[in-house]
C-alpha positions as CSV (number, residue, x, y, z in Angstrom):
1,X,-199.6,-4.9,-68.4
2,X,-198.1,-8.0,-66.9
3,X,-195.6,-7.5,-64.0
4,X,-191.6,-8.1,-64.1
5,X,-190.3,-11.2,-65.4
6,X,-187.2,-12.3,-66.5
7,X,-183.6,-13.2,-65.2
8,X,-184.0,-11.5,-62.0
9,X,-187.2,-11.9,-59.9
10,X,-189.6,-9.4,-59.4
11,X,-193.5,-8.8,-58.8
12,X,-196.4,-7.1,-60.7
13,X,-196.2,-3.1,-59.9
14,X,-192.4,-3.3,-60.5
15,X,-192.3,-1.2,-64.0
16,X,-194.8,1.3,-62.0
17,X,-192.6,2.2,-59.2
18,X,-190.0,2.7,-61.6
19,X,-192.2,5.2,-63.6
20,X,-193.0,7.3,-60.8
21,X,-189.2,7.9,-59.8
22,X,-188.4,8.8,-63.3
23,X,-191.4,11.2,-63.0
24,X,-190.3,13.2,-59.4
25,X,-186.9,13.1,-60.4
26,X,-187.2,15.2,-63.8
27,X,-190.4,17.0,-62.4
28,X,-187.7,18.4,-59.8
29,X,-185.1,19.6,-62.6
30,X,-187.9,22.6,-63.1
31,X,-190.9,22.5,-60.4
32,X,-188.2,24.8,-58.4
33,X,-188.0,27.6,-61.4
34,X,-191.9,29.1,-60.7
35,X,-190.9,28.5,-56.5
36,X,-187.5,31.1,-56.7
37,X,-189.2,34.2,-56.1
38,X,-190.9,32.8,-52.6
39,X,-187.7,31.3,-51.8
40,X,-185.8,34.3,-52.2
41,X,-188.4,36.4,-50.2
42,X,-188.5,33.9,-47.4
43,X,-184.7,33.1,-46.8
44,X,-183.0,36.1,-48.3
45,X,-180.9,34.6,-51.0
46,X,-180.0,37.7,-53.2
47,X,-180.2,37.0,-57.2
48,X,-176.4,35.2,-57.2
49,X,-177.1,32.7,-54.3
50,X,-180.7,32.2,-55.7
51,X,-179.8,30.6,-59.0
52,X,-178.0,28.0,-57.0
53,X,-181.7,26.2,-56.1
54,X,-181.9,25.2,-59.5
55,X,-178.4,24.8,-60.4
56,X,-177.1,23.0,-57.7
57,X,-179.4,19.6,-58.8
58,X,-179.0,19.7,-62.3
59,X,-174.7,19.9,-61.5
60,X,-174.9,17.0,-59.3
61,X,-177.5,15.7,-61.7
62,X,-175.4,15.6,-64.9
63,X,-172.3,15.5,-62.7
64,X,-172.6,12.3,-61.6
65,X,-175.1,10.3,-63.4
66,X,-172.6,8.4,-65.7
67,X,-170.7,7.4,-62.1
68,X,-174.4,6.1,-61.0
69,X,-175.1,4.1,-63.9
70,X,-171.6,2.2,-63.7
71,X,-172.4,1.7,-59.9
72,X,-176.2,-0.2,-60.7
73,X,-173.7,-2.2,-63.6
74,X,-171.3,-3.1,-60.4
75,X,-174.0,-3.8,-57.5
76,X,-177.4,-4.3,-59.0
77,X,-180.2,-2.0,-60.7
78,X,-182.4,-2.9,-57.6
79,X,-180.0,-2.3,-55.1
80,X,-179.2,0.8,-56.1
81,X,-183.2,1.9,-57.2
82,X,-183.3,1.8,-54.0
83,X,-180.4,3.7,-52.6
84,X,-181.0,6.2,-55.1
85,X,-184.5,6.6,-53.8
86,X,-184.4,7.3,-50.0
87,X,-181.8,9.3,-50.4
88,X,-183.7,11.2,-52.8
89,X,-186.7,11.3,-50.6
90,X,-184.2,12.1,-47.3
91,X,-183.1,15.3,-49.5
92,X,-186.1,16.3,-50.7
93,X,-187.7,16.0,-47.1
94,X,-184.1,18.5,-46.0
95,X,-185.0,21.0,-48.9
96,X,-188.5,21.6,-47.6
97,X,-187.3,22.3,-43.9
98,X,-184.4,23.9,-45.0
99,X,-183.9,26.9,-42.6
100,X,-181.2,29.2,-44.3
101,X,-179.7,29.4,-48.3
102,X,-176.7,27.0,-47.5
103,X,-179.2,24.6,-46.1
104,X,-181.3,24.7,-48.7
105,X,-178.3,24.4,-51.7
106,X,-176.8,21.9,-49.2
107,X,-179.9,19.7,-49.4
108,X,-180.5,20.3,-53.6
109,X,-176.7,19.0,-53.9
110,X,-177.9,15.9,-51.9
111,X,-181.4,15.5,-53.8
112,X,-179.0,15.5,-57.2
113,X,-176.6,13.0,-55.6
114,X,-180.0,11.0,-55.1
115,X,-181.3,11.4,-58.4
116,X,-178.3,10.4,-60.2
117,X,-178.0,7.2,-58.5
118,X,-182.1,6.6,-59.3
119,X,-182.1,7.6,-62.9
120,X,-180.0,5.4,-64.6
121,X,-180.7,2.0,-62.2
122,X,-184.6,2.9,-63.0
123,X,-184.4,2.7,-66.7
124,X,-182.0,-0.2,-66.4
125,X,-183.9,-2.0,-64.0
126,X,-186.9,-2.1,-67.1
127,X,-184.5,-3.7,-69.4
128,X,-183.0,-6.1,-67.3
129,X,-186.6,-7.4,-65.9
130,X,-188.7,-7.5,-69.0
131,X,-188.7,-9.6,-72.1
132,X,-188.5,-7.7,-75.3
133,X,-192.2,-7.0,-76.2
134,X,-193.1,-6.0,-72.8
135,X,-189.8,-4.1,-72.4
136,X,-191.0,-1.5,-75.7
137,X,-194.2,-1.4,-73.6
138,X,-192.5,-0.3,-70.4
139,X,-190.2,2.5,-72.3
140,X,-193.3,4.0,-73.4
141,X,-194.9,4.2,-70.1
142,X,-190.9,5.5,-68.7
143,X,-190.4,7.9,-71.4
144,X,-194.1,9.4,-70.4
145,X,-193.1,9.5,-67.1
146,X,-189.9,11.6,-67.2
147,X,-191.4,13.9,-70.4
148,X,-194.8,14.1,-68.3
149,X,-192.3,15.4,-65.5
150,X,-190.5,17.6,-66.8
151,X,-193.2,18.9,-68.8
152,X,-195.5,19.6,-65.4
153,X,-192.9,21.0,-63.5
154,X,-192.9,24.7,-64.8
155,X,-196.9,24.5,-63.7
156,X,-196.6,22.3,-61.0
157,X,-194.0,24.6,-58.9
158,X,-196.2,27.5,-59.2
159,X,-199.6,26.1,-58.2
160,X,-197.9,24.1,-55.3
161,X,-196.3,27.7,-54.3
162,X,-199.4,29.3,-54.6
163,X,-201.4,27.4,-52.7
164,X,-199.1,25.7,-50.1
165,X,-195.8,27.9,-50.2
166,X,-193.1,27.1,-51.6
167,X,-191.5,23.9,-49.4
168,X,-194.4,22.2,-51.1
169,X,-192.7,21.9,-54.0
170,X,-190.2,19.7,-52.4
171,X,-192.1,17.9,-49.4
172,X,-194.2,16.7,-52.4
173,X,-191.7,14.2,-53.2
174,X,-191.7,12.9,-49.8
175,X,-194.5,10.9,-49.1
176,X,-194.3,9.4,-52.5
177,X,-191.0,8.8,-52.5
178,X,-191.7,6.2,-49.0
179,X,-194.4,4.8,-50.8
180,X,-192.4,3.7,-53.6
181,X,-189.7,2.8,-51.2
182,X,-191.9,0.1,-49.5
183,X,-193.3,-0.9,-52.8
184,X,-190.4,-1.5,-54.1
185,X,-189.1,-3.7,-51.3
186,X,-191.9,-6.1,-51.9
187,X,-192.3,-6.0,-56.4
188,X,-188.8,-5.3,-57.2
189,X,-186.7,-8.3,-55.8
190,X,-183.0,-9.7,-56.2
191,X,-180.1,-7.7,-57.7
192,X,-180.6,-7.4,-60.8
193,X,-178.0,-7.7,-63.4
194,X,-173.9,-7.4,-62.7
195,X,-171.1,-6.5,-64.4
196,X,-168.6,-9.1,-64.3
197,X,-166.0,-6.0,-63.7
198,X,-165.6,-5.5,-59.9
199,X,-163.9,-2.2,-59.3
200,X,-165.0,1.7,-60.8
201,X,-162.6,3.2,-62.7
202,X,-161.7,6.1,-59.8
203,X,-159.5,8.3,-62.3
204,X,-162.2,7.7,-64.7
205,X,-164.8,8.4,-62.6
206,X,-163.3,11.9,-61.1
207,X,-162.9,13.0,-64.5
208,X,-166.1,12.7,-65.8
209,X,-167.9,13.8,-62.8
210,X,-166.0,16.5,-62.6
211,X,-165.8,17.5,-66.1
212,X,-170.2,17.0,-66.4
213,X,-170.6,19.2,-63.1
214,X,-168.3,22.1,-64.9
215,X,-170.0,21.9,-68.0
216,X,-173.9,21.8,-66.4
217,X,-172.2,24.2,-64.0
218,X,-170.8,26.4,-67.4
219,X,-174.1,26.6,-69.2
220,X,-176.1,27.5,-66.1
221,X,-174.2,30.5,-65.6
222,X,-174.0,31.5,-69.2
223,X,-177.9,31.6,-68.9
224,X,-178.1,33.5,-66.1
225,X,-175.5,36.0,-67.3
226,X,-173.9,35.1,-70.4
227,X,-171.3,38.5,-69.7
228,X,-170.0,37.5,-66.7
229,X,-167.1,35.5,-66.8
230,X,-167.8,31.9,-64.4
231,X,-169.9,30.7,-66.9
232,X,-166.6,30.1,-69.7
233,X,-164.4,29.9,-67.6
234,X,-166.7,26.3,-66.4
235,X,-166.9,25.4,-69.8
236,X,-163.0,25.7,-70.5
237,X,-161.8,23.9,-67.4
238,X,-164.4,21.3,-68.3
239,X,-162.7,20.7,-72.3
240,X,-159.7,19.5,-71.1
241,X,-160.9,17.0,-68.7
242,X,-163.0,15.7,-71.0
243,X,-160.3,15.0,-73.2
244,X,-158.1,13.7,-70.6
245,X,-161.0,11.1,-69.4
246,X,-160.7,9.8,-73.4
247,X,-157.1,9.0,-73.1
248,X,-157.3,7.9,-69.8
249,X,-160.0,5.3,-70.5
250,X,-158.4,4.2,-73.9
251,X,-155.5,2.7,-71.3
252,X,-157.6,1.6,-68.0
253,X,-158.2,-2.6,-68.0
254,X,-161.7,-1.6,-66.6
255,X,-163.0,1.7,-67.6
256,X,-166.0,3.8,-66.7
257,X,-167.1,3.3,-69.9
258,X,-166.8,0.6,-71.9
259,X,-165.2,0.6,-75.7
260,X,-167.7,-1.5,-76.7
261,X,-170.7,0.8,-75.7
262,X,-170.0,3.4,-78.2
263,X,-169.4,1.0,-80.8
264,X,-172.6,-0.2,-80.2
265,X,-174.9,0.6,-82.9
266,X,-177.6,3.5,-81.9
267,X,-175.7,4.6,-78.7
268,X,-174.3,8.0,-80.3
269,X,-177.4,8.8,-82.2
270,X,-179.3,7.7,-79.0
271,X,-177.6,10.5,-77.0
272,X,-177.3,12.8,-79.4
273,X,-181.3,13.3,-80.1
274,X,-182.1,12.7,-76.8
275,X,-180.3,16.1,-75.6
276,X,-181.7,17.5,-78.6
277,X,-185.4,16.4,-77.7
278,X,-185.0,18.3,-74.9
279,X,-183.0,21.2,-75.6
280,X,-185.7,21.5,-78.7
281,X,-188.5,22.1,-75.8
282,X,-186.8,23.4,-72.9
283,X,-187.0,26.8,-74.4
284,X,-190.1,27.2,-75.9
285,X,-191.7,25.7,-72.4
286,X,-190.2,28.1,-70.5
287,X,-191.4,30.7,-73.3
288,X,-194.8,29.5,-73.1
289,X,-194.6,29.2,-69.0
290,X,-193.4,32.6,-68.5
291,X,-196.5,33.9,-71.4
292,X,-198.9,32.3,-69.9
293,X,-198.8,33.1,-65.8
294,X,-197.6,36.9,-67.0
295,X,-201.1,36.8,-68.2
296,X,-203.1,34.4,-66.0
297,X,-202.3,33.4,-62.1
298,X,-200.8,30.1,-61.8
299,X,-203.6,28.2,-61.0
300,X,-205.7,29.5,-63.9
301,X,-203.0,28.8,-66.3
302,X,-202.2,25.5,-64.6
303,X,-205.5,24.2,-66.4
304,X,-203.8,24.9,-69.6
305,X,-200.4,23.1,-69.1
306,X,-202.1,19.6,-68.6
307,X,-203.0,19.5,-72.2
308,X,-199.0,19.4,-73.5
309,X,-198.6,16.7,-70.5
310,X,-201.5,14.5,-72.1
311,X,-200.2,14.8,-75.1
312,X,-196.6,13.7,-74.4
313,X,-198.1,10.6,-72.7
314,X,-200.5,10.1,-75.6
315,X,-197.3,10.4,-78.0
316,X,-194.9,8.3,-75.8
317,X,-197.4,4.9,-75.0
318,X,-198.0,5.4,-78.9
319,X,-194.1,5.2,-79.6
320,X,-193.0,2.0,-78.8
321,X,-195.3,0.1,-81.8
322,X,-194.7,3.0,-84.0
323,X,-191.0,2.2,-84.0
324,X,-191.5,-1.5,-84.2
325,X,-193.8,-0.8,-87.3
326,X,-192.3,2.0,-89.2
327,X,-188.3,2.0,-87.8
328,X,-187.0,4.0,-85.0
329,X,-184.9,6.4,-87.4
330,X,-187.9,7.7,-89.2
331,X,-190.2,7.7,-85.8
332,X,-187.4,10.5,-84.5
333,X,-187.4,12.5,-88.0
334,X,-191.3,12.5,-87.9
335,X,-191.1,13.4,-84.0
336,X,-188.7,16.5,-84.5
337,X,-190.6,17.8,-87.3
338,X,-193.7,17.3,-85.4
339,X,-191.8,19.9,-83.0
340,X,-190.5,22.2,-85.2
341,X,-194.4,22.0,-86.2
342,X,-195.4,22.2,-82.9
343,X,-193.5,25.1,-81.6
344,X,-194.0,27.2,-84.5
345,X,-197.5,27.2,-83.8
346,X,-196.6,29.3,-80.7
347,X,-195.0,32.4,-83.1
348,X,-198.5,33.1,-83.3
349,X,-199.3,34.1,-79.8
350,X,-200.4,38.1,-79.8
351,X,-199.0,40.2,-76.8
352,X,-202.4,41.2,-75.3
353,X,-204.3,38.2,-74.9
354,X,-204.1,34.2,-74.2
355,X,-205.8,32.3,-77.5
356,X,-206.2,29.2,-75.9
357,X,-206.8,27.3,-79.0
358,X,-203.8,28.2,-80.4
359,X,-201.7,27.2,-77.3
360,X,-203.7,23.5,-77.2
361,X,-202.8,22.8,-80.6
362,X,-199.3,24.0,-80.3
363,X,-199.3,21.8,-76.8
364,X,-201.0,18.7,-78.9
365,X,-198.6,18.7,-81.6
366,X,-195.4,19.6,-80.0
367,X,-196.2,16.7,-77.0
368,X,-197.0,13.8,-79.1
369,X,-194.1,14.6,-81.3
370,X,-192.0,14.6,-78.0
371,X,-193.0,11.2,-76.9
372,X,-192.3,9.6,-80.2
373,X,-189.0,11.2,-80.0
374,X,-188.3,10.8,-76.8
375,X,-189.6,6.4,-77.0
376,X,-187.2,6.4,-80.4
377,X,-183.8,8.3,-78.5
378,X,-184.6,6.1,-75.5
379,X,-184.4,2.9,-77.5
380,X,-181.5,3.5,-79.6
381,X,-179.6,4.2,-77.0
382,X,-180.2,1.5,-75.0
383,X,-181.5,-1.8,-76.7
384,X,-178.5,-3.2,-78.1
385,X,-176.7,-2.5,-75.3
386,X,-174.7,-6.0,-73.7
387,X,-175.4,-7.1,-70.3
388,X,-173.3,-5.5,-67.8
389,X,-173.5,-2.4,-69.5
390,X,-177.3,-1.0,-69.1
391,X,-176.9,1.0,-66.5
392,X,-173.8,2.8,-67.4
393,X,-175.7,3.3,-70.8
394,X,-178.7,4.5,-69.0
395,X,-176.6,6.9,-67.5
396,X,-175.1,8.3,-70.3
397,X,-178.2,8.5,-72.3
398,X,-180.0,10.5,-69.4
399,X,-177.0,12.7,-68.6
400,X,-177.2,13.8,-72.6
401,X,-181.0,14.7,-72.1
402,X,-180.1,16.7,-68.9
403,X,-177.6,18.5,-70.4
404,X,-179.9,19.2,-73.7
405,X,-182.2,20.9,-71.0
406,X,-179.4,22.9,-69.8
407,X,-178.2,23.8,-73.6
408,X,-181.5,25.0,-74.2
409,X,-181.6,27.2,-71.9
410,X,-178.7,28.5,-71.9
411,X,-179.5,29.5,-75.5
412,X,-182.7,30.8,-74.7
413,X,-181.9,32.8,-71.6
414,X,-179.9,36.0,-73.0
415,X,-181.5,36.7,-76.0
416,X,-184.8,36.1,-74.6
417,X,-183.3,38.6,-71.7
418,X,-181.9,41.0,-74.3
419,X,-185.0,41.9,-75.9
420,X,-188.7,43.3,-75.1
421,X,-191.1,40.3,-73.5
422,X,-192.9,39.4,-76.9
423,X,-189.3,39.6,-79.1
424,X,-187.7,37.5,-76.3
425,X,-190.3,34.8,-76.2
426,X,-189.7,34.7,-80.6
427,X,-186.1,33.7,-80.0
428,X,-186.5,31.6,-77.6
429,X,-189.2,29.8,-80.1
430,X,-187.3,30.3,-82.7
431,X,-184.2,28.8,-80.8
432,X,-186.5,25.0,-80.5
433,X,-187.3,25.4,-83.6
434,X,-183.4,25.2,-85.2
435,X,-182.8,23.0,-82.7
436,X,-185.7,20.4,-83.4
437,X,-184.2,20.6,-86.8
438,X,-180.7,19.5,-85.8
439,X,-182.0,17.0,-84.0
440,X,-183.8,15.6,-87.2
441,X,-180.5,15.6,-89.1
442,X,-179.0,13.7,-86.1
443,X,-181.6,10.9,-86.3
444,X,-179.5,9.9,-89.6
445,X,-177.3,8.6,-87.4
446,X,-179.2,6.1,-85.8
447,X,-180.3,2.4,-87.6
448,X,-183.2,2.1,-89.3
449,X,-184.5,-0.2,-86.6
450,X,-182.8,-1.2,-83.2
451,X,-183.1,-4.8,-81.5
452,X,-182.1,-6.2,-78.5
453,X,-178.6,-8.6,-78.6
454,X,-178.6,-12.2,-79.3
455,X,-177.2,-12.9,-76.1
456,X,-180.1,-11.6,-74.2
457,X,-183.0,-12.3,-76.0
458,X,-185.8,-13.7,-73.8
């Protein structure tokens, strides 16, 4: 594939180094989950303080990644790629010589901060950079990257624990992390495209932060104990300010977000099926994770986990001409019936053994159905967005898919909890399957096909 070309200077490699930070920083939304049990037994966290490992990122995650998209819009995708990436790599170097719990949620707070900055300038660093053809390449190769990360986490985090304890998981990130870093000096040059507003919308940008955090916040708890009260009470302080951002922004001469971005065709639909790509797999992954290394030890079933992450590759490179040839609304119906398929397959598992055939073809469907899905929610959220606004829209559309992960699981969690193992894992498969199938009624929404916008067509 050629290097990045375009507008805004840049060298061959570019579009790489932005694939492997989208990779670490959804592989770090779940490589943690298989690490809490050695991270409890090594710094005493107790099972409240513990959840905080993983919840602590995915707040500041959500929390703040519309706040970092609008920030790559004011200063520059590159620019802030780059700040978004050592600090991410600083954080993730604190987490794995983090000392005591407060250290530790300290540092995942700081590693979110990180990754919300990253996220959106990443995705928005591809479109600015790449002419159209070579731009549907490079959304294939992103999309693989963050579904491969995800998708590897849940084994990842349990082979690194296994065989290197568990501040592997997050010194991992650390020498890659300063690799791209000083890659990224030399292949990805200039600013990248500005907004030709100078100022954030502070008000704005409190609100939605704020109101993100309480929600990702809200639906972490209600997973982890949907009786106890923090959970709702997150998720009713968060309603209001919501609404409160929507008036506010309706009045502000430079708002957070543009009126013009959710005008834009395919940017609801966009962020509708992406959170509903990923709250359609969260749960049976976890369901599948937690089957699997009940029955095997991590690093056995680690040679069964690649499989899905091949296939979600396989299905997201294949995405990009699949959409151009057959329309991106029918590429995400045909992807989320793929994972309805997909995850059905796994209602088939017995509770005394581990038929690996049936769990590779489950894997095989339900991964190449994801990166069609995920190539399709990607694009129509994104490609007719207007200049100034990519990275605000990148933000957006990757806050919606973090907080489909968070859904999901919150879903999942108490009835899989409420139940005997087997009867758990069912809902929890169950719950992607209905899921999936919302998703396919919200790819109505979406154009047939998306295109880029006169104005910036290269």
């Amino acid at each position: 594939m050629s290097g990045l070309t375009g507008n805004t200077p840049a060298r061959a490699g570019g579009w790489t180094i932005v694939c492997v930070a989208q990779f670490v920083v959804v592989l770090d939304a779940t490589i943690v989950t298989m690490a809490l049990p050695a991270i409890d037994a090594d710094l005493g966290f107790g099972p409240v303080g513990l959840l905080w490992v993983f919840t602590a990122y995915t707040v500041a995650l959500a929390g703040l990644l519309v706040l970092g998209g609008r920030a790559s819009d004011l200063v520059g995708s590159r620019r802030m790629f780059r700040a978004g990436l050592a600090t991410f790599t600083a954080a993730s170097l604190a987490c794995a010589l983090a000392w005591s719990p407060a250290v530790l949620i300290a540092s995942r707070l700081l590693q979110g901060f990180g990754a919300a900055l990253l996220a959106p300038a990443a995705l928005a660093a591809l479109s600015d950079s790449l002419p159209p053809d070579a731009a549907r390449r490079a959304l294939g190769w992103w999309t693989a990257a963050g579904a491969g990360g995800g998708a590897s986490g849940w084994v990842l985090g349990g082979v690194l624990t296994q065989l290197g304890g568990w501040r592997w998981v997050f010194a991992v990130n650390v020498p890659i992390g300063l690799v791209a870093l000083l890659v990224s000096l030399r292949v990805l040059t200039g600013r990248g495209r500005t907004t030709p507003v100078r100022s954030l919308d502070a008000p704005g940008a409190c609100l939605i932060t704020t109101g993100l955090a309480l929600t990702a916040l809200g639906l972490s708890e209600v997973a982890h104990d949907p009786t106890a009260p923090r959970g709702w009470m997150a998720l009713a302080g968060a309603a209001p300010l919501m609404v409160l951002f929507a008036r506010i922004e309706q009045g502000s001469p430079q708002p957070l977000l543009p009126g013009t971005l959710a005008r834009t065709p395919g940017v609801l639909g966009g962020n509708l099926t992406a959170a509903a790509v990923t709250a359609s797999t969260s749960p049976p992954m976890l369901t599948a994770a937690l089957y699997v290394q009940e029955r095997l030890p991590p690093a056995q079933a680690g040679l069964i986990f690649p499989a899905f992450n091949l296939a979600v590759i396989g299905g997201s490179l294949a995405g990009p001409r699949a959409a151009a040839r057959h329309g991106t609304r029918r590429m995400l119906v045909t992807g989320f019936i793929g994972i309805a398929l997909g995850v059905a397959l796994l209602l088939l598992l017995p509770g005394d053994d581990v038929p690996l055939a049936v769990l590779l073809v489950a894997f095989a469907v339900m991964g190449v159905s994801l990166g069609l899905a995920s190539v399709s929610s990607t694009t129509a959220g994104t490609a007719e967005v207007a200049d100034g606004e990519r990275g605000v829209a990148a933000g957006v559309l990757t806050s919606s898919a973090q907080l489909g992960t968070t859904l999901g699981l919150a879903l999942c969690a108490p009835v899989t909890a409420a139940a005997d193992p087997m009867t758990g894992y069912r809902f929890g498969i169950l719950i992607g399957i209905a899921v999936a199938f919302a998703g396919a009624v919200a790819a109505f929404t979406v154009p047939r096909a998306v295109r880029r916008p006169a104005n910036d067509l290269r």
